[in-house]
C-alpha positions in Angstrom: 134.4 103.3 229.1 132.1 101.3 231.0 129.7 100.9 227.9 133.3 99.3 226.3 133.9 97.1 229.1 130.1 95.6 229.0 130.7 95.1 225.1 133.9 93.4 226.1 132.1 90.8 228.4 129.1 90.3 226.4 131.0 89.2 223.6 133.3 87.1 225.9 130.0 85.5 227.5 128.0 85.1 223.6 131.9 82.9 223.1 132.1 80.8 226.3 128.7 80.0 225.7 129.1 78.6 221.7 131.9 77.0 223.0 130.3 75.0 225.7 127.8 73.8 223.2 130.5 72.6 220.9 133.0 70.5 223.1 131.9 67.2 223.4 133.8 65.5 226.3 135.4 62.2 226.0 135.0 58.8 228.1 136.1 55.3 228.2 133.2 52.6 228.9 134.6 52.3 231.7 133.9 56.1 233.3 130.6 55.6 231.7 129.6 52.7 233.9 130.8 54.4 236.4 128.1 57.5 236.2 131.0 60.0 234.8 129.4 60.5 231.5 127.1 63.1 231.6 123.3 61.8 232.1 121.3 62.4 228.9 124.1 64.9 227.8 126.2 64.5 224.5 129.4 63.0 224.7 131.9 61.0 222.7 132.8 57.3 223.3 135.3 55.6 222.5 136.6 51.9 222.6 137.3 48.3 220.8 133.9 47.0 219.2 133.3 43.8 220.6 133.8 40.3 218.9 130.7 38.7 217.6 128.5 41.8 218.9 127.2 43.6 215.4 123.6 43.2 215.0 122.2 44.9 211.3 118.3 45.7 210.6 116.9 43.6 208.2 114.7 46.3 207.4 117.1 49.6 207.7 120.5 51.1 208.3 119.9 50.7 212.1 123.4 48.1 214.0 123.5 47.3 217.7 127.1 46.1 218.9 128.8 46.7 222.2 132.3 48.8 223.1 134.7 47.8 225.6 137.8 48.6 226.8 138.5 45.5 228.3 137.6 46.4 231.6 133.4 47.0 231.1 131.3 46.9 227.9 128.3 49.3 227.1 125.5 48.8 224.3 125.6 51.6 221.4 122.7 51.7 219.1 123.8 53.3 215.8 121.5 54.0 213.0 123.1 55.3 209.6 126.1 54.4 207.0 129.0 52.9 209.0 132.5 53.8 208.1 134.1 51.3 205.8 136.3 50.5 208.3 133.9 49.8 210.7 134.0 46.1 211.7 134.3 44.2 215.1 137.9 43.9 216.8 138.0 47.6 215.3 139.3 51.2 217.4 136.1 53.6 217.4 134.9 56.7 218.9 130.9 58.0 218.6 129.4 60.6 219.1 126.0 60.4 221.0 124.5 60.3 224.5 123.0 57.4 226.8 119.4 57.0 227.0 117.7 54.0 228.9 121.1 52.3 229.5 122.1 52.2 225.8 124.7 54.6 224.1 122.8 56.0 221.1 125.4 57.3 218.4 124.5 59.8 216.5 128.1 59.2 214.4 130.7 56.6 214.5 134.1 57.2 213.4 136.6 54.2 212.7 140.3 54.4 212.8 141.7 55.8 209.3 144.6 52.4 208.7 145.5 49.5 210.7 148.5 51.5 212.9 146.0 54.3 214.1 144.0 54.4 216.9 142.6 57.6 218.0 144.7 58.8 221.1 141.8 59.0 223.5 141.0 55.3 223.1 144.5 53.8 223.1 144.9 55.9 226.6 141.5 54.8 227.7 142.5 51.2 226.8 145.9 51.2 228.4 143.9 52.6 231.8 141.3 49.9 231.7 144.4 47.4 231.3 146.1 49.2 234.2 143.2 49.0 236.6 142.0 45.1 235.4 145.7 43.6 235.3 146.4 45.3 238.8 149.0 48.5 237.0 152.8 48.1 235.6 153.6 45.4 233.3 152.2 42.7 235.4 150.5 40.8 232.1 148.2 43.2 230.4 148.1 43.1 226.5 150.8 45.5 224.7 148.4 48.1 222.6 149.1 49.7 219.7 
């Protein structure tokens, strides 16, 4: 019995611990500025990319560009093939960890049509709004 019960919580332990490895926590620039985001761990991102911010290597697939949502802006360093959808004004959510101030994405995933945006960033964006604009409908911007 007991040598069933030890099985039983080994194999619990061996799945709590893949599963830990595998979630990848979300957070709005905002909570990032704010220290939320795990330090050096791997998390997901997600936010509008900034007007006028996309900076392409001349020599190789590396882009620069900043995320916001509205209420703070971080620097993502990306380098890789960009999802065709990927352009500035544009809903995202990456997939890296900061390092030196800078959020380097390891992927970048754009919205799939112009009506979507992934739930985590239209709720990140609507709490930005609520915190800058003072909460209610006191004036912020109507998301998608």
């Amino acid at each position: 019995m007991a040598l069933l019960v030890a099985a039983v919580g080994g194999a619990a332990g061996l799945s709590l611990t893949a599963l830990e490895r595998n979630i990848n926590l979300f957070f709005s620039p905002s909570q990032v500025q704010a220290g939320e985001a795990p330090d050096g761990g791997v998390f997901r991102v997600g936010g509008m990319v900034v007007d006028g911010s996309v900076a392409r290597g001349e020599a190789d697939l590396s882009v620069n560009f900043a995320l916001t949502d509205t209420a703070a802006t971080i620097p993502v360093a990306y380098t890789g093939i960009l999802p065709d959808l990927f352009r500035e004004g544009q809903g995202i959510v990456a997939l890296g960890a900061m390092r030196g101030g800078v959020f380097v994405a390891t992927q970048v995933l754009a919205k799939h049509d112009e009506n979507y945006m992934p739930p985590e960033v239209n709720q990140a964006l609507q709490a930005a709004n609520r915190g800058k604009y003072g909460g209610g409908d006191s004036g912020a911007p109507s998301l998608p």
